[in-house]
C-alpha positions in Angstrom: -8.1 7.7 -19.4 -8.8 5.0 -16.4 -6.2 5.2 -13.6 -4.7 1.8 -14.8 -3.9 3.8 -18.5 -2.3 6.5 -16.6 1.2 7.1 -17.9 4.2 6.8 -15.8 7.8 7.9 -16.3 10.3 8.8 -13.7 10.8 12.4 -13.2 14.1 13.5 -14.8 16.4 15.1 -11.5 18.4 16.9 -13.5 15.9 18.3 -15.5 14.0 19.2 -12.1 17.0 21.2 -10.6 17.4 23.0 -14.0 13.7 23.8 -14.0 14.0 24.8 -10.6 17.4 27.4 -11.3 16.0 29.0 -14.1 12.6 29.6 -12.3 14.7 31.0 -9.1 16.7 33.0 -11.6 13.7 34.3 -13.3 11.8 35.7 -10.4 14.8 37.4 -9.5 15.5 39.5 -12.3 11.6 40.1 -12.6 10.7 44.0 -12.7 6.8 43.3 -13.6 4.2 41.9 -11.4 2.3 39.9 -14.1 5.3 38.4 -15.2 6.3 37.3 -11.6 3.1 35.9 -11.3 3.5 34.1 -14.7 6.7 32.6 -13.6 5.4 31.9 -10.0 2.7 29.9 -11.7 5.1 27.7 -14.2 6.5 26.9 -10.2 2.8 25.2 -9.5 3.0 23.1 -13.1 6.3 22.0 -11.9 5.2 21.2 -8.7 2.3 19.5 -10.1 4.4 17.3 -12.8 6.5 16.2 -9.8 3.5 15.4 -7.8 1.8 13.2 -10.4 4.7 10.8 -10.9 5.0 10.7 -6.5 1.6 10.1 -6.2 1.2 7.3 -9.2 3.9 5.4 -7.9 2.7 5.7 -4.0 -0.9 4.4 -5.6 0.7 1.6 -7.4 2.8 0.5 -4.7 0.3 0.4 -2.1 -2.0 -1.5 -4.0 0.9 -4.5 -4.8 3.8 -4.1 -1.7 5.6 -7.1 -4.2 5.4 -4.8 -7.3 9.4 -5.3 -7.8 9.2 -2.1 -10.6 7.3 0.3 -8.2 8.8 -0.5 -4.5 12.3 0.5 -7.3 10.4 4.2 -7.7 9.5 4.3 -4.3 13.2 3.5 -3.1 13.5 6.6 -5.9 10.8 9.1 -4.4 12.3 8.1 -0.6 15.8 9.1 -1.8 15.5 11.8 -4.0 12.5 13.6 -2.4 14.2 16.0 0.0 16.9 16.8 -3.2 13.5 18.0 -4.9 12.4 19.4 -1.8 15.4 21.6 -1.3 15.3 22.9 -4.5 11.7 23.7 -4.4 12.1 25.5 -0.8 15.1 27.7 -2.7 12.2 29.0 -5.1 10.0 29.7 -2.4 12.6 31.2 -0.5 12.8 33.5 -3.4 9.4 34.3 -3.2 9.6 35.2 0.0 11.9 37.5 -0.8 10.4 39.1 -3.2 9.7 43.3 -3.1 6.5 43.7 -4.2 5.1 41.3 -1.8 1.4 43.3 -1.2 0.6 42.7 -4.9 1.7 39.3 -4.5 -0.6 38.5 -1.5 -3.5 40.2 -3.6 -2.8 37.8 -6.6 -2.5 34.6 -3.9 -3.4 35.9 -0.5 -1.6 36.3 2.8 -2.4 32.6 3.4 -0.1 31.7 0.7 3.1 33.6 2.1 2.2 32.5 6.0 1.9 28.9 4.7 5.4 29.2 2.8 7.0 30.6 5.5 5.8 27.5 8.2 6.9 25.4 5.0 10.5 26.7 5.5 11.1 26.6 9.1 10.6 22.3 8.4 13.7 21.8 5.8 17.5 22.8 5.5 19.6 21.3 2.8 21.3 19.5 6.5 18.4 17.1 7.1 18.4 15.7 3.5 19.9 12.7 4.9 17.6 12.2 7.7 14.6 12.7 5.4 15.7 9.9 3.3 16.3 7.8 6.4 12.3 8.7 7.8 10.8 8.0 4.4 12.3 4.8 4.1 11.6 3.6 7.7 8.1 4.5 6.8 8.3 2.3 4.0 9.5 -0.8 6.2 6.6 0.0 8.1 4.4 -0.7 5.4 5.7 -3.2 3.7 6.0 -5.3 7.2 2.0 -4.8 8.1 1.3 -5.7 4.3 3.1 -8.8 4.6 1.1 -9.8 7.5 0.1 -13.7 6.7 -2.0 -15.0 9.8 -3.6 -19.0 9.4 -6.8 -18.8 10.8 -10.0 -20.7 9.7 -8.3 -23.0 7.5 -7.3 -20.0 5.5 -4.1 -17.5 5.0 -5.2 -14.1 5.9 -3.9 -10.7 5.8 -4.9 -8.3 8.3 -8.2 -7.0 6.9 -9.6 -10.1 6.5 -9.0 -10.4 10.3 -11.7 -7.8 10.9 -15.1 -10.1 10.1 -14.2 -12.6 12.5 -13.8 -10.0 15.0 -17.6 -9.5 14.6 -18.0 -12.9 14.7 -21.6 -13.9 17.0 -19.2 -16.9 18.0 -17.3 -15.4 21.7 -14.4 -18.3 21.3 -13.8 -17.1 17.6 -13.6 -13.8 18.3 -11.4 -14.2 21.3 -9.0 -16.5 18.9 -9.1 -13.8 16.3 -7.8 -11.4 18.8 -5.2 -13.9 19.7 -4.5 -14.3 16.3 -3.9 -11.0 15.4 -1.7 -10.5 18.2 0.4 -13.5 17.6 1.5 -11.7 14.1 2.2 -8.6 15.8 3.8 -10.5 18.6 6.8 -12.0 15.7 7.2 -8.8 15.1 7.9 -6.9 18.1 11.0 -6.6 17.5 11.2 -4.9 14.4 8.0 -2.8 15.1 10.1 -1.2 18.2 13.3 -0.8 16.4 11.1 1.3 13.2 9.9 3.1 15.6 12.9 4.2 17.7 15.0 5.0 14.8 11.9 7.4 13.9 12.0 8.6 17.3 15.3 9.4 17.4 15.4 10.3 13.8 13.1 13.1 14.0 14.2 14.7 17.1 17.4 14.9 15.7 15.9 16.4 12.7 14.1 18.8 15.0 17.3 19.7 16.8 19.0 20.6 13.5 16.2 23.0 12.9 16.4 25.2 16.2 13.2 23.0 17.6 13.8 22.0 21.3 11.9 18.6 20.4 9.7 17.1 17.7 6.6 18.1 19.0 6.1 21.7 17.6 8.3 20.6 14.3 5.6 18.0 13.9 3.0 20.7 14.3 4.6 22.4 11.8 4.7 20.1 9.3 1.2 19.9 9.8 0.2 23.1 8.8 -1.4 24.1 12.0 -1.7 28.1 12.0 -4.4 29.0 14.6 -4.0 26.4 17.5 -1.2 25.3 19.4 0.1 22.0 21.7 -2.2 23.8 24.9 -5.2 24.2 22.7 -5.4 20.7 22.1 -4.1 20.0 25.6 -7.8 21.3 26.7 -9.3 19.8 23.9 -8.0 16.4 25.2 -9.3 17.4 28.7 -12.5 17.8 27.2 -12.9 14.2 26.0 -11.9 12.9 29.1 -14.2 14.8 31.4 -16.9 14.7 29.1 -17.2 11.8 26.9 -15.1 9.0 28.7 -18.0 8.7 31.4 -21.1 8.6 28.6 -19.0 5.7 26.4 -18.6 4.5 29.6 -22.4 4.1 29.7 -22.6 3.2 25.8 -20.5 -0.1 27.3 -22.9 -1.0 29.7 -25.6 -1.0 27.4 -23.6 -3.4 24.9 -22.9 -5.7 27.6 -26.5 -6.1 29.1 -27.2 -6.2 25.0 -24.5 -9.0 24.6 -25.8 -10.6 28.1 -22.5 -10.2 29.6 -20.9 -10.1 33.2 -18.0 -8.0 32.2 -17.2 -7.2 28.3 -13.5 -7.5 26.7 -11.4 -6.1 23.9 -12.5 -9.1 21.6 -16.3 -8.5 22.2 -16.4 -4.5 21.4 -16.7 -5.5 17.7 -20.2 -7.2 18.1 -22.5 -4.7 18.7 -25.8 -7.0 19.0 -26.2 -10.7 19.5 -28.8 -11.0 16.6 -25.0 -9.4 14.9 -23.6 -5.9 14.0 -25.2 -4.2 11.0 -23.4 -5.7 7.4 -24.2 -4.5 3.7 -26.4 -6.3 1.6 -24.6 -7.6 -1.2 -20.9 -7.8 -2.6 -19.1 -4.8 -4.2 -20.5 -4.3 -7.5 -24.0 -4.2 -5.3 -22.3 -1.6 -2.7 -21.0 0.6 -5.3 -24.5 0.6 -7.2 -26.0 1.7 -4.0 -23.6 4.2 -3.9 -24.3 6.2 -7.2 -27.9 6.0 -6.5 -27.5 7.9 -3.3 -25.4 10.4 -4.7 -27.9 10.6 -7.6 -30.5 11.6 -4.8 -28.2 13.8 -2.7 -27.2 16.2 -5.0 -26.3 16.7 -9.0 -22.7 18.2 -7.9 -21.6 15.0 -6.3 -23.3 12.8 -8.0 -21.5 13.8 -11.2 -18.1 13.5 -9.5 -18.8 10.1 -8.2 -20.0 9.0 -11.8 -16.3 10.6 -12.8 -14.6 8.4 -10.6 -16.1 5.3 -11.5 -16.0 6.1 -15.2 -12.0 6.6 -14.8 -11.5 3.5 -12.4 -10.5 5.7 -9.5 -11.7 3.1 -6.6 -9.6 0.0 -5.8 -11.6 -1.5 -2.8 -10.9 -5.3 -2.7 -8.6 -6.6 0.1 -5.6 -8.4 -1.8 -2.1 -10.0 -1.3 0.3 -7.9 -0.8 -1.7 -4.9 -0.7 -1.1 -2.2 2.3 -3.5 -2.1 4.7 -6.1 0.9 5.7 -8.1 3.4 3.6 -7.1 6.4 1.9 -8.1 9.7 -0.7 -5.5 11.3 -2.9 -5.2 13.7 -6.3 -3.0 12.8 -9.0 -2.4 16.8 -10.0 -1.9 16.9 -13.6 -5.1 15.1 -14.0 -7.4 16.2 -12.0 -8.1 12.2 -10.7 -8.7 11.9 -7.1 -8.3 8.2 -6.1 -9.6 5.8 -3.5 -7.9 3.3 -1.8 -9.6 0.6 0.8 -9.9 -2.6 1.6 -13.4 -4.1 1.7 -14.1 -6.7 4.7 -17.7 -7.3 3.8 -18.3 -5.4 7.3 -20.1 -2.0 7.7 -16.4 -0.6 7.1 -17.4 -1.0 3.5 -19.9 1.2 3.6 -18.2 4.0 5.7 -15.3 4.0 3.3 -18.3 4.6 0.2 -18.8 7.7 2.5 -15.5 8.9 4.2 -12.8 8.3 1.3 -15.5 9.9 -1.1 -15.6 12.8 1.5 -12.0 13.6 0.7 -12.2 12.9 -2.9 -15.2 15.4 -3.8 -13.0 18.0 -1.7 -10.0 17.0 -4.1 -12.6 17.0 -7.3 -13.7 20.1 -6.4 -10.8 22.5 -5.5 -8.4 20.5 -7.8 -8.5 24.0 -9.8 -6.9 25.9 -7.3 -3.4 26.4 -6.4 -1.3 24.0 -5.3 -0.9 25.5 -1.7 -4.5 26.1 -1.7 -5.6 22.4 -2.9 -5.3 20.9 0.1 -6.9 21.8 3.3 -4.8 20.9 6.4 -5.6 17.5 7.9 -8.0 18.1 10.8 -9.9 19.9 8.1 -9.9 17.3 5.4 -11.6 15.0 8.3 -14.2 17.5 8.4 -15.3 16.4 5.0 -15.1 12.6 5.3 -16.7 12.6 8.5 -19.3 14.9 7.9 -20.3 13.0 5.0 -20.9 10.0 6.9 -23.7 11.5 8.4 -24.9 13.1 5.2 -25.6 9.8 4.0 -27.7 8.5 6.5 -31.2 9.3 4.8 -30.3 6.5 2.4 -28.6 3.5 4.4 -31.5 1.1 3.5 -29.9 1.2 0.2 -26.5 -0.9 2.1 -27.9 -2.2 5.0 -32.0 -2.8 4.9 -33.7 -4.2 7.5 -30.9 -3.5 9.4 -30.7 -0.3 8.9 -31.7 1.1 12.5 -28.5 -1.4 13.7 -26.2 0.4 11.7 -27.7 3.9 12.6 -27.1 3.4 16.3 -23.6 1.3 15.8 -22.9 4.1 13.6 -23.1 6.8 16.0 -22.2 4.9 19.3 -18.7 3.9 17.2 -18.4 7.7 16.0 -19.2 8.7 20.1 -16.4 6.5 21.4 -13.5 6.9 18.8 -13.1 10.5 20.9 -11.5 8.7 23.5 -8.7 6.8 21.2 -8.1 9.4 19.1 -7.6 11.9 22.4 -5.1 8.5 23.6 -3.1 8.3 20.5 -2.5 11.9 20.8 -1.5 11.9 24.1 1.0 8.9 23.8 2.5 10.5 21.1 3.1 14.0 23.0 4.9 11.9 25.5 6.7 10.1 23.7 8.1 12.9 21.6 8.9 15.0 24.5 11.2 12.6 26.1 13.0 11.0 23.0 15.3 8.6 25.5 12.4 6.6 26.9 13.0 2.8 26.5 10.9 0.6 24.0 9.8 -1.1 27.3 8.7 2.7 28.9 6.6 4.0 25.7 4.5 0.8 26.2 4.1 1.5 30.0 3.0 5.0 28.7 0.6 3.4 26.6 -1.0 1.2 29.0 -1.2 3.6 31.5 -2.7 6.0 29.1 -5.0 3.4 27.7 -6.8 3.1 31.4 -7.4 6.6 31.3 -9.2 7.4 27.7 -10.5 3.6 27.2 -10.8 2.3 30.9 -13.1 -0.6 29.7 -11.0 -1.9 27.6 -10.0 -5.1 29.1 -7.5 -7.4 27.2 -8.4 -10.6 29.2 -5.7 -13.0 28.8 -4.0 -11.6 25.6 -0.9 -10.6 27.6 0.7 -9.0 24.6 -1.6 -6.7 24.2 -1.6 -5.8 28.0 1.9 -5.2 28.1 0.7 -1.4 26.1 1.3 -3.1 22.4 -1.7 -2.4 20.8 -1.0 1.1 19.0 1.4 -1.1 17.0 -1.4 -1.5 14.4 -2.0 2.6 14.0 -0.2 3.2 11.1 -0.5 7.0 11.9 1.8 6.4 14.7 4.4 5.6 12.5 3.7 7.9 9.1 1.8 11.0 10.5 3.4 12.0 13.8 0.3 13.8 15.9 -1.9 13.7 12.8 -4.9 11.5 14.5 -6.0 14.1 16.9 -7.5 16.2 13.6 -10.0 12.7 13.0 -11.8 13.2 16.5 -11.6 17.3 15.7 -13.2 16.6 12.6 -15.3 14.1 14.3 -17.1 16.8 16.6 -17.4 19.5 13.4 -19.2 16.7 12.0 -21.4 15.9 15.0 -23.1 19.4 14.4 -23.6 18.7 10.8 -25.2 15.1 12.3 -28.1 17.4 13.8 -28.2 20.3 11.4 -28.7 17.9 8.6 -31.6 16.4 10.1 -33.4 20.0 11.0 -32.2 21.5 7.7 -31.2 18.7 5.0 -30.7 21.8 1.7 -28.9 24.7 4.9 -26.7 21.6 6.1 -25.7 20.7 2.6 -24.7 23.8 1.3 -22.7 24.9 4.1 -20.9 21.3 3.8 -20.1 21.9 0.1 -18.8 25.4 0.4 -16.3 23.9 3.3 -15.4 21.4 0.3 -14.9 24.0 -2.1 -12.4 26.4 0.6 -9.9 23.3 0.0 -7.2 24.8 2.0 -8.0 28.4 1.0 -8.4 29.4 4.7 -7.2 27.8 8.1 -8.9 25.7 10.2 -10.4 27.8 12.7 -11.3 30.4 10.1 -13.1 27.4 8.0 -15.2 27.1 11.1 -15.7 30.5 11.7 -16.9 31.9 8.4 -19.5 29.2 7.9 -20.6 29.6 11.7 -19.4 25.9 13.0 -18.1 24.8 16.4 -14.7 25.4 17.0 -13.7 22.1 19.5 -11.4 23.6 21.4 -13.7 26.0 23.0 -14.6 24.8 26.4 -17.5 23.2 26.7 -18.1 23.1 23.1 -17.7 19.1 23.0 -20.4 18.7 25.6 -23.2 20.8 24.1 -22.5 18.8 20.5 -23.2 15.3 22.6 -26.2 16.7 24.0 -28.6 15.7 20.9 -26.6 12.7 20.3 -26.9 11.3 23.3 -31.0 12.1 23.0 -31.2 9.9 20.2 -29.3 7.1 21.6 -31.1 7.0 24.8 -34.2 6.9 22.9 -33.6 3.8 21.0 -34.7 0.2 22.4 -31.5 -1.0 21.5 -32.0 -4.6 22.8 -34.8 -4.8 19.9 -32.3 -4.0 17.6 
């Protein structure tokens, strides 16, 4: 079946809870270990029934914000969810409890039982309530950036459609484009800052209610992270400042003596060259052709997963009305179906997206078998395979981008080089602003600002006072949805910068290394990911620095004002 035959019926609560009760009552009167195992896996089909239906209806919505049937099921999913949640966490409470617990971690591993136990320390029947209240502000979110409608070029565009003219070789277009964009967000200051107190104060009271002294570790927690902690990526966040803020520093003052510039500003760091920044050859259809035949040539593993998602209609690319913003990866369970969701531009974006979405999807495709606790990786390590796949594809970019192919190499790299910095700033802003819950709407935008001169200190908004006022992590949608989730793209990010070199000394070493960590799904934790296949862990000191050292090589060695 294609994604659009894919059935959908709301789950039955009732029928849930029952489900759920008669598990929990099973696995307690269980005497034999392959039984409790039985029943433990009718909990994952369960699980997995649930999870289709959420993640059909979070697919469907995003892709039509004015869909009046699906924004009803998401209303549904945003109320009922911690109801579904609770009774899950009851069964895995009983798990927990269970005697025989070695035999258990034989048949599932200790992984399973440490992940189950973080799992619990995040819910209690007492927040239900404020979960409903989070998802739904989450929701508002969305639906507000989706609605975006900005008149520029005698059109109506949505935000995406924004980005071209951002690369615009025209200085006064790209400066109005800025201006445009910010205008939008301007009308909607006001309801940007009240979502985003009322998830401030939402989630600390949720955090309170669960024994946490703020957010911050509860949002670790949700996270999944095991093996590092808020002063491991304290140093980690050093590291980008001492060590790559100076060279993008320097990558700046190349693009200005490129762009024959006194002094370069926020609306001109989307041009890369004046002859213009690297764009694919040809519309979708031509993209997507380009696509298969470089999985064809990579390898016969994902070039038969690729074929799988085009066969089943498991890309939806074009920018639309109504549709949400951004670019994600996610598995509809029951099937087996990762999906992709983006929003071409007709910008190199497109072509990254053919590369970092399908990252995560061939992780989904292949560890889809495995449990449900094990599917997923945690998020810094699901960046590992989008990212690192972005440099896997290099060897064939003259299928997107010919004769600028070289452009997009070096715009490709610089871009990957000085997204460190941001990432490390939205981090940061987000550690502050969780650790003192009371800080006015008028203080987290100081905090930004100030922040912002720090990790970007060329970033120089010109006359676009709202964005100087500290307003521009507005359009970060993490911000709002993933509290402290963006650090684990820039973590990823410096994984990937290894696979970068090792690729181009040992193309068949690099690749099969890159498709075990695929395979691992979420199997193992981060750190031990890195560890049994011999990668850099980022938060060892000085680690970051040594991984620039033969980027910065090939950077310095091209003639970039011949590009």
């Amino acid at each position: 079946m294609t994604f659009s035959q894919l059935p959908y019926q709301r789950p039955d609560l009732k029928n849930i809870l029952n489900q759920t009760e008669t598990i929990q009552s099973q696995l307690m009167d269980s005497k034999d270990i392959s039984k409790t195992i039985d029943i433990i896996h009718a909990f994952f089909k369960l699980q997995d029934q649930y999870e289709t239906m959420a993640q059909l209806v979070y697919i469907r919505y995003s892709l039509n914000t004015a869909d009046p049937f699906y924004e009803t099921e998401r209303n549904f999913f945003d109320e009922e969810g911690p109801n579904v949640t609770e009774a899950f966490q009851k069964v895995i409470q009983t798990i927990l409890d269970m005697e025989d617990r070695k035999s258990l971690e034989k048949a599932f591993g200790a992984l399973f039982f440490k992940k189950y136990e973080q799992q619990l320390k995040t819910f209690d029947p007492s927040i239900k309530g404020h979960l409903v209240t989070e998802n739904k502000l989450v929701t508002e979110y969305s639906k507000l950036i989706a609605s975006a409608r900005i008149e520029f070029d005698g059109q109506v565009l949505n935000l995406s459609k924004m980005a071209p003219y951002m690369q615009s070789l025209d200085r006064n277009v790209r400066h109005d484009a800025q201006r445009a964009v910010s205008s939008f967000f301007e009308t909607k200051e006001e309801a940007l800052d009240d979502i985003y107190e009322k998830l401030i104060k939402i989630r600390h009271e949720i955090a309170l209610a669960l024994g946490y002294e703020n957010f911050i570790q509860l949002g670790y927690d949700r996270l999944g992270r095991l093996d590092y902690d808020q002063q491991d990526v304290e140093v980690y966040r050093k590291q980008i400042e001492e060590d790559v803020v100076p060279y993008v520093k320097t990558l700046i003052q190349r693009q200005e003596k490129r762009l024959g510039l006194n002094a370069i500003k926020s609306y001109d760091l989307g041009i890369k060259f004046l002859s213009g920044s690297a764009k694919p050859k040809g519309d979708k259809k031509t993209l997507l052709e380009a696509a298969s035949k470089m999985y064809q040539a990579m390898d016969d593993t994902i070039h038969t997963f690729f074929e799988f998602m085009l066969d089943h209609e498991l890309l939806d690319l074009d920018s639309k009305e109504n549709k949400e913003s951004g670019g994600y990866a996610t598995l509809i369970p029951d099937y087996g179906y990762p999906f992709i969701f983006a929003n071409f531009n007709g910008t190199a974006h497109d072509v990254d997206v053919l590369t970092h979405e399908a990252g995560h999807a061939l992780q989904m495709y292949l560890s889809k078998d495995l449990i449900p606790e094990y599917r997923h990786p945690t998020l810094e390590a699901a960046e590992i395979h989008s990212m690192s796949m972005e440099f896997l594809a290099w060897p064939w970019m003259t299928l997107f981008f010919k004769e600028d192919t070289q452009k997009y190499y070096y715009q490709h790299l610089e871009g990957s080089i000085s997204f460190l910095p941001y990432g490390a700033l939205i981090d940061h802003f987000q550690h502050e602003v969780y650790r003192d819950p009371l800080l006015s709407k008028a203080e987290r935008k100081t905090i930004f600002r100030t922040l912002e001169k720090r990790y970007l200190p060329y970033k120089n908004y010109d006359d676009d006072i709202f964005l100087n006022k500290g307003t521009f992590w507005y359009r970060q949608i993490h911000v709002f949805s993933d509290p402290f989730y963006y650090i684990d793209y820039t973590l990823a990010q410096v994984v990937a910068f290894y696979f970068w070199h090792a690729y181009r000394v040992d193309k068949e070493a690099a690749l099969k290394t890159y498709l075990s960590v695929c395979k691992v799904g979420g199997s193992m934790t981060f750190s031990s990911i890195l560890e049994s296949h011999h990668l850099p862990l980022p938060f060892k000191r000085g680690m970051i620095k040594q991984l620039l050292e033969p980027l910065k090589a090939y950077l310095n060695q091209v003639d970039d004002l011949n590009l």
